[in-house]
C-alpha positions as a Markdown table, in Angstrom:
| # | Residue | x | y | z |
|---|---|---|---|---|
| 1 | Unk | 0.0 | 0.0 | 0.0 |
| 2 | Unk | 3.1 | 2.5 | 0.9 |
| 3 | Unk | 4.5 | 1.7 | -2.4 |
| 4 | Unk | 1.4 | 2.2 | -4.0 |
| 5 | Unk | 1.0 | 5.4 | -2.3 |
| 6 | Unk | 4.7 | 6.5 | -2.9 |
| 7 | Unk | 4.4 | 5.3 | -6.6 |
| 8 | Unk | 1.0 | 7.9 | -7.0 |
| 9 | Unk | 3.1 | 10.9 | -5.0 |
| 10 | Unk | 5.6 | 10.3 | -8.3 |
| 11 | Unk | 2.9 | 10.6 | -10.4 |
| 12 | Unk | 1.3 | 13.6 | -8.9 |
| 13 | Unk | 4.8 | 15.3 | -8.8 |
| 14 | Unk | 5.8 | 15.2 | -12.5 |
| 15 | Unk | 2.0 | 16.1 | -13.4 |
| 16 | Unk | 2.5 | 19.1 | -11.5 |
| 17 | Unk | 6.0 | 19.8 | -13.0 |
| 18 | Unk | 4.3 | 19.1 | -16.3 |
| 19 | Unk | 1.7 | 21.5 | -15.8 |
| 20 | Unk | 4.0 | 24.6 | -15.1 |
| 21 | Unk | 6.3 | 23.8 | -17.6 |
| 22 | Unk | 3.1 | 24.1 | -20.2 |
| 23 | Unk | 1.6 | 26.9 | -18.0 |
| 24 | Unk | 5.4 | 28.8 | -18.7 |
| 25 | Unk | 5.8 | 27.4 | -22.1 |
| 26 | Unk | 1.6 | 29.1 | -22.9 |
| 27 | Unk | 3.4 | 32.5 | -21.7 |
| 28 | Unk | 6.2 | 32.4 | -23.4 |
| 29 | Unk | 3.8 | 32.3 | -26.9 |
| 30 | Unk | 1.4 | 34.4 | -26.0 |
| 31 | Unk | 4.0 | 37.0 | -25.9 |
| 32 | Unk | 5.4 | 35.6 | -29.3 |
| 33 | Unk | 1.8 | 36.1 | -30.6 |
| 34 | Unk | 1.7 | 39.2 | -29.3 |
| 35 | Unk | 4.4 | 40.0 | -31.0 |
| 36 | Unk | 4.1 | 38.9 | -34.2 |
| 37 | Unk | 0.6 | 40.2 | -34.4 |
| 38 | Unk | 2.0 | 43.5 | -33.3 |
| 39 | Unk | 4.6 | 43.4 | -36.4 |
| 40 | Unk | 2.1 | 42.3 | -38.6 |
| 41 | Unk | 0.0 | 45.4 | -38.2 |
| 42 | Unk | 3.3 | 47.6 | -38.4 |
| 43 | Unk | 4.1 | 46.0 | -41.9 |
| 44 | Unk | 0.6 | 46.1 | -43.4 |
| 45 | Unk | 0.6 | 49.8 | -42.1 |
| 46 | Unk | 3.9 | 50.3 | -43.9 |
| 47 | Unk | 2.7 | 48.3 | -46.6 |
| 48 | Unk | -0.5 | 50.8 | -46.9 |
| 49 | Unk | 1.8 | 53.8 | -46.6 |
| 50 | Unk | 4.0 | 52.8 | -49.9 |
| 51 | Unk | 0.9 | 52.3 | -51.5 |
| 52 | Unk | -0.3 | 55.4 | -51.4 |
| 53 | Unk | 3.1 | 56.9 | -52.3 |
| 54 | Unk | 3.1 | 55.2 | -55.2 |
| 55 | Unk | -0.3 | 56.0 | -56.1 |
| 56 | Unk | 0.2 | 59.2 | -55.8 |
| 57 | Unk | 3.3 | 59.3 | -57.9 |
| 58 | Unk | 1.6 | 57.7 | -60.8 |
| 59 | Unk | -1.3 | 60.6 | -60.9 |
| 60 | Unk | 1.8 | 62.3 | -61.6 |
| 61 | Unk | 3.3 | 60.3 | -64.6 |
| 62 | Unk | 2.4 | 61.8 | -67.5 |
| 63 | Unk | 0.1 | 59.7 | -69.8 |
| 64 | Unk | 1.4 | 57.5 | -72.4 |
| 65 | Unk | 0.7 | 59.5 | -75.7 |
| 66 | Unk | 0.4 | 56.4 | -78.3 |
């Protein structure tokens, strides 16, 4: 019965282990999502910006006269 008891305490312990090292690990990418979605919204905003540089830049182009 001890053994059995000792042999369930094991268990328990590495669950427990298991569960911060997940519960840490879950942190450590909801930052990384963070992040990334954070970057994501700079580079479409960049993205956006060159746009409409070069949109206004080609209402300056003179027309092709063909």
């Amino acid at each position: 019965m001890e053994s059995e008891l000792n042999s369930l305490d094991d268990r328990i312990q590495q669950l427990i282990r298991v569960a911060e090292r997940l519960r840490s690990e879950n942190g450590e990418l909801r930052q990384q999502l963070a992040a990334s979605l954070s970057e994501g919204k700079l580079l479409r905003d960049r993205m956006t910006a060159a746009r409409l540089r070069l949109e206004g830049v080609l209402t300056r182009l003179p027309a092709d006269s063909e």
